[in-house]
N, C-alpha and C positions, 0 to 999 in steps of 0.2 A: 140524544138526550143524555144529559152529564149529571148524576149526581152523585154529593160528596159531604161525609159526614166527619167530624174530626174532632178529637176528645183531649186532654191533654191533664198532666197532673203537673206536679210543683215541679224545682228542681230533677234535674235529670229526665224530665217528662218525657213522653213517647205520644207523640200526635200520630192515629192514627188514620188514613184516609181510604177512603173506599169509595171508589169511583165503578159508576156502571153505564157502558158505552153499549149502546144495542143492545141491552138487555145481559152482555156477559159481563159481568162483576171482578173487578181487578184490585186487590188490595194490598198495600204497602205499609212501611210504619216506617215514621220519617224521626229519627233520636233526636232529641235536642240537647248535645254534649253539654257537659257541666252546666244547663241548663242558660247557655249565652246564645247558642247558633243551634239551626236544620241545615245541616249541609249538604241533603241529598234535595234537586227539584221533586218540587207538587207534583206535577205533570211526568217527569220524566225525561221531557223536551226542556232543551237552553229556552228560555227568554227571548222576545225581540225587543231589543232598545227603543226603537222609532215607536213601537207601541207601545212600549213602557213611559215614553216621554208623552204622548198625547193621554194617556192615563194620566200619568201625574197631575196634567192640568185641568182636563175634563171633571166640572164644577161637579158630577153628578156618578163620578167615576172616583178614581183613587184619590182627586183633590187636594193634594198633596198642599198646592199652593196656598189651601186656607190656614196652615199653620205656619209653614216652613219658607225660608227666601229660598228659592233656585237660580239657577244660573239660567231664566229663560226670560230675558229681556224685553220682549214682546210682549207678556202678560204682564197686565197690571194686577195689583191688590196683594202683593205678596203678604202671606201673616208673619206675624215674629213671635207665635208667641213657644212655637216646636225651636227646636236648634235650625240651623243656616246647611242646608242640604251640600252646600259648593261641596267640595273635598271629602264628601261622606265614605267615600273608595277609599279612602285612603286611611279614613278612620276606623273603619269596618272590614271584615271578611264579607264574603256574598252571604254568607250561611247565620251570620252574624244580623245581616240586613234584612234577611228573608226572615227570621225569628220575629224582628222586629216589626216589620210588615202584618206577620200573622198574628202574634197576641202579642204586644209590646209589654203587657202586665208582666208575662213571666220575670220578661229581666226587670222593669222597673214597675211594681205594684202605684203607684202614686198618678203614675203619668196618667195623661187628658186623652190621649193619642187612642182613637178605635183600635178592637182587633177587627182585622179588614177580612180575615179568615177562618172566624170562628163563630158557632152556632150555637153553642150553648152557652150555661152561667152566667146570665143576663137577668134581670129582673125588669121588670113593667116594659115587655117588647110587645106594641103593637102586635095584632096576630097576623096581618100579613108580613111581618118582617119574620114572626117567630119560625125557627130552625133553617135560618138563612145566610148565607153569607153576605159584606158588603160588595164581596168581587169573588171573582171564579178566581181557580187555584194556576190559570194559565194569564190572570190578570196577574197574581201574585208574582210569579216568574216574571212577565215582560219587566213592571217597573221594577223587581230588583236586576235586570239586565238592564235599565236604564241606569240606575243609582250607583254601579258599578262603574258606569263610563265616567259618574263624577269623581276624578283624583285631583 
């Protein structure tokens, strides 16, 4: 049983997570330097790629592909309406991408794009979704282990 709670302020924010595996409680605080990147993993553990790629596409999972074009040719319906995912490695640090992943609002207030890993400061959330995240904090790791392979 994995649960994970995570708070975050403006600029310079300090997410903090607190995870409880069998009942003992393990908590961390992940900085978000000059409020661009988390350069420390969720988890603690690398990412796996392979899982990070079937997230991305999984319609009901990270979904990556309803904004963003990927380099994965076999899926149809890519969106356009996020930026062009190819080269993201190459545009981002990991820590940079993972911020983005978990509440994209810090660096850009405007954007459309979910936080995929944040629980609160939501308004009108259903109450089964409320104090939830859209993906676990080991989902959040895989696909930025996948996002990373895009240079």
């Amino acid at each position: 049983m994995r649960k994970t709670t995570l708070a975050a302020a403006a600029l310079g924010a300090v997410f903090s997570v607190t995870v409880s595996v069998g009942g003992a409680a393990i908590a961390s605080e992940y900085l978000v330097s000059d409020g661009v990147r988390i350069d420390k993993s969720l988890t603690g553990k690398p990412g796996n790629a392979d899982n990070g790629r079937k997230l991305a596409i999984h319609r009901k999972k990270g979904n990556c592909l309803a904004c963003h074009q990927l380099p994965i040719p076999e899926q149809a319906f890519h969106g356009d309406i996020g930026p062009d995912l190819a080269g993201v490695a190459s545009r981002y640090s990991e820590g940079e991408i993972r911020l983005r992943v978990v509440d994209p609002k810090v660096v850009n207030e405007a954007t459309i794009m979910p936080a995929f890993y944040k629980k609160t400061g939501f308004h009108r959330v259903l109450k089964k979704f409320q104090g939830k995240t859209i993906i676990g904090a080991q989902d959040v790791e895989d696909i930025v282990a996948y996002l990373m392979t895009l240079k």
